[in-house]
C-alpha positions in Angstrom: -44.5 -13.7 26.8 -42.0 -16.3 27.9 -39.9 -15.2 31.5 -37.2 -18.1 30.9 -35.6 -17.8 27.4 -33.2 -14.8 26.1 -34.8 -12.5 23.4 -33.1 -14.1 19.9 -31.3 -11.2 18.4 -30.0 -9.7 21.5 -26.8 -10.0 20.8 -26.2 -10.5 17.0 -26.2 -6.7 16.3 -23.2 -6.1 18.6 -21.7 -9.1 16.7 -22.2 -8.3 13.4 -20.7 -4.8 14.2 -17.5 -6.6 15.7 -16.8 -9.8 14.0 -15.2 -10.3 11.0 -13.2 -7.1 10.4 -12.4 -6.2 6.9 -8.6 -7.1 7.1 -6.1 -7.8 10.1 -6.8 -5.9 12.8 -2.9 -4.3 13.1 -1.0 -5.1 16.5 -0.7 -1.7 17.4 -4.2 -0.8 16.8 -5.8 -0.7 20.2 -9.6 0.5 19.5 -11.3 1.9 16.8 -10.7 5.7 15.9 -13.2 7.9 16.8 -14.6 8.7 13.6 -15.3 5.0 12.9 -17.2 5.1 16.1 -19.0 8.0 15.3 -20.3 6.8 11.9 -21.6 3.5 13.3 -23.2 5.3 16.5 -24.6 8.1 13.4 -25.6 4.4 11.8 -27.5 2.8 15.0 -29.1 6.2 15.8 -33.1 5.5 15.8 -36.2 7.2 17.3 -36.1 5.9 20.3 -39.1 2.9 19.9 -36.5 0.4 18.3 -34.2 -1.9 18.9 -31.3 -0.3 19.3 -33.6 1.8 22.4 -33.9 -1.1 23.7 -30.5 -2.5 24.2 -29.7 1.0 25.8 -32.2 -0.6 28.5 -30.8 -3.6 28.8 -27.5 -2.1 29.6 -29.0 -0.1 32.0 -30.6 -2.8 33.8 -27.6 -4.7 33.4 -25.3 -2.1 35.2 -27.9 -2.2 38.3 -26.8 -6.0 38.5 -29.7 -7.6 36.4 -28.3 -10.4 34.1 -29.7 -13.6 32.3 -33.1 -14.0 30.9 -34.5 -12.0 34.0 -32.5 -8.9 32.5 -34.0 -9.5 28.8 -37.3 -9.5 30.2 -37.1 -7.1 32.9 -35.9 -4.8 29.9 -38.9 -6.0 27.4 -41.6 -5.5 29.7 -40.5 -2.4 30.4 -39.5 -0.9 27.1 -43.2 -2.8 25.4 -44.6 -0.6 28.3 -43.4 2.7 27.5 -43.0 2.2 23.7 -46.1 -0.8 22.9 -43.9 -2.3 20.7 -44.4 -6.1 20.5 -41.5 -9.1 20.4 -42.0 -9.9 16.3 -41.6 -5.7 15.6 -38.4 -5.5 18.3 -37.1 -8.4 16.5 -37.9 -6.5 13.3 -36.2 -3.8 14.2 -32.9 -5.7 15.3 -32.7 -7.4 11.9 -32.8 -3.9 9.9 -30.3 -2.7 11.6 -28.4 -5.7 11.1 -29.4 -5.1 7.7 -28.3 -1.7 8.0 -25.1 -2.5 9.6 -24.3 -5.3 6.9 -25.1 -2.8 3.9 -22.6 -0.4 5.1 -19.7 -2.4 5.7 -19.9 -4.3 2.3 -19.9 -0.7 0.7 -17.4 0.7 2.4 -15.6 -2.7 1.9 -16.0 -1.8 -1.6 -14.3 1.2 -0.8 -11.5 0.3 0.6 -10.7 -2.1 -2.7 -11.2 0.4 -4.4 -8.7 2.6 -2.7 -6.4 -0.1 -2.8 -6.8 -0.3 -6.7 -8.2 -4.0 -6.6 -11.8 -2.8 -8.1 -12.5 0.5 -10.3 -15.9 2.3 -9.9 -17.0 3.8 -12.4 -17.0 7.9 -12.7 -15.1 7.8 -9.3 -11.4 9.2 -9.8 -8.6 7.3 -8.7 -7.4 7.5 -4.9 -4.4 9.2 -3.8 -3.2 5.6 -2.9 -3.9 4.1 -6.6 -2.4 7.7 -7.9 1.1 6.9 -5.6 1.2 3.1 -6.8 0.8 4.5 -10.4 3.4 6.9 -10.0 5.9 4.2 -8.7 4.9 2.1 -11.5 6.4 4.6 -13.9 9.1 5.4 -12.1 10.2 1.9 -11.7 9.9 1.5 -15.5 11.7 4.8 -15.7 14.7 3.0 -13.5 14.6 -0.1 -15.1 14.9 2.0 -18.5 17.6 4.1 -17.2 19.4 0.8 -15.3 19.3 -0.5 -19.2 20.7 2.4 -21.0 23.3 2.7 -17.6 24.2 -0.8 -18.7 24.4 0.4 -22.5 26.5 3.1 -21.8 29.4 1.1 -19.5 29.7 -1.4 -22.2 29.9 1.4 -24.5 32.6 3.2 -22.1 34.0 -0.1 -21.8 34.5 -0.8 -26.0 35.9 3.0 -25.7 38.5 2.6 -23.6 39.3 -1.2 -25.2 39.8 1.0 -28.5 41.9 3.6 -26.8 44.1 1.8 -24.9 44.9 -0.3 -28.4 45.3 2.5 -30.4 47.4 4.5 -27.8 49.5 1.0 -27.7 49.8 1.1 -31.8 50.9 5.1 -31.5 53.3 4.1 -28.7 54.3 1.7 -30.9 54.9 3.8 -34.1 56.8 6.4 -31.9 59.1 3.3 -30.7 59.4 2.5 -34.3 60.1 6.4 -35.3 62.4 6.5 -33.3 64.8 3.6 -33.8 64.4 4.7 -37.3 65.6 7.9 -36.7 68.5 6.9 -34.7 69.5 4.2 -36.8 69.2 6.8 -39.8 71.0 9.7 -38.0 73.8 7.0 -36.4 74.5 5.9 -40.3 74.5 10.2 -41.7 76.6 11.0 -38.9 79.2 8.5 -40.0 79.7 8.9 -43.4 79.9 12.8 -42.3 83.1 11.8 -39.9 84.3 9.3 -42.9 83.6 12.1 -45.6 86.0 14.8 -43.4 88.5 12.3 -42.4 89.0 11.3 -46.0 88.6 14.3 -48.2 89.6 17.1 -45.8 93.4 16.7 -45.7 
């Protein structure tokens, strides 16, 4: 075994875990929630003789001051000694649970698009999220449909009161017209009633 070089690996299961989140991590988002941490700690739990075992040793080592190769392989001998496991099965191990780790974010990747409403799964009922963009759907159709027949209905209003306001003018009118009739009529009887005493009652 090699004292000078870094075990390959070492390090590409932390970064698998932390790279290349899903979507944005928000500003205001901190660190992860706790169940998020629990299900990949529940995901990177082993039996001990693996890979995940043996980082705990190298951050154990690595807390006492150990660092560089001298900490990989303080940690290998140590945990080869306890556990027998070789370099080729440690290495193994880390890529399963890269594996692992990889398998379990594209589902639940899968998930979340499907949450969103981008993907269907079949036999898996719609989220609460696809239910509430489905509601608004229909209820912006419903407004759209109600902000048409709104429409409908001023113009409507609109030809209504065009209509009364003419036909109020045209009876306004016809009183106007009434009434200079009747004046003009009851002006001329009244003055053949004065001519009709004046001459014949004598």
């Amino acid at each position: 075994m090699s004292g000078g070089r870094p075990l390959p690996g070492s390090a590409a299961l932390f970064a698998t875990a932390a790279s290349s989140p899903a979507s944005p991590t928000p500003p205001s988002l901190a660190q992860p929630e706790q169940r998020h941490l629990d299900h990949i700690q529940g995901l990177l739990a082993g039996n001990g003789k693996d890979f995940v075992a043996y980082t705990k040793m190298v951050r154990s080592l690595q807390a006492s001051g150990l660092s560089g190769p001298i900490l990989y392989q303080t940690a290998f001998n140590a945990f080869t000694a306890v556990t027998s496991l070789d370099l080729p099965a440690l290495l193994k191990s880390a890529e399963e649970f890269e594996l692992k780790l990889t398998a379990d974010r594209n589902q639940i990747l899968e998930r979340h698009r499907e949450k969103l409403g981008e993907i269907r799964i079949a036999g898996v009922a719609p989220s609460a999220l696809v239910q509430l963009q489905q509601q608004e759907q229909q209820l912006q159709v419903a407004l759209t449909e109600l902000a048409r027949q709104l429409e409908e209905k001023q113009q409507q209003l609109q030809a209504t009161r065009q209509q009364l306001q003419e036909q109020q003018q045209k009876a306004a009118a016809a009183l106007a017209s009434y009434e200079l009739a009747h004046a003009a009529a009851a002006t001329e009887l009244q003055a053949h009633r004065q001519a009709t005493q004046s001459f014949l009652l004598r």
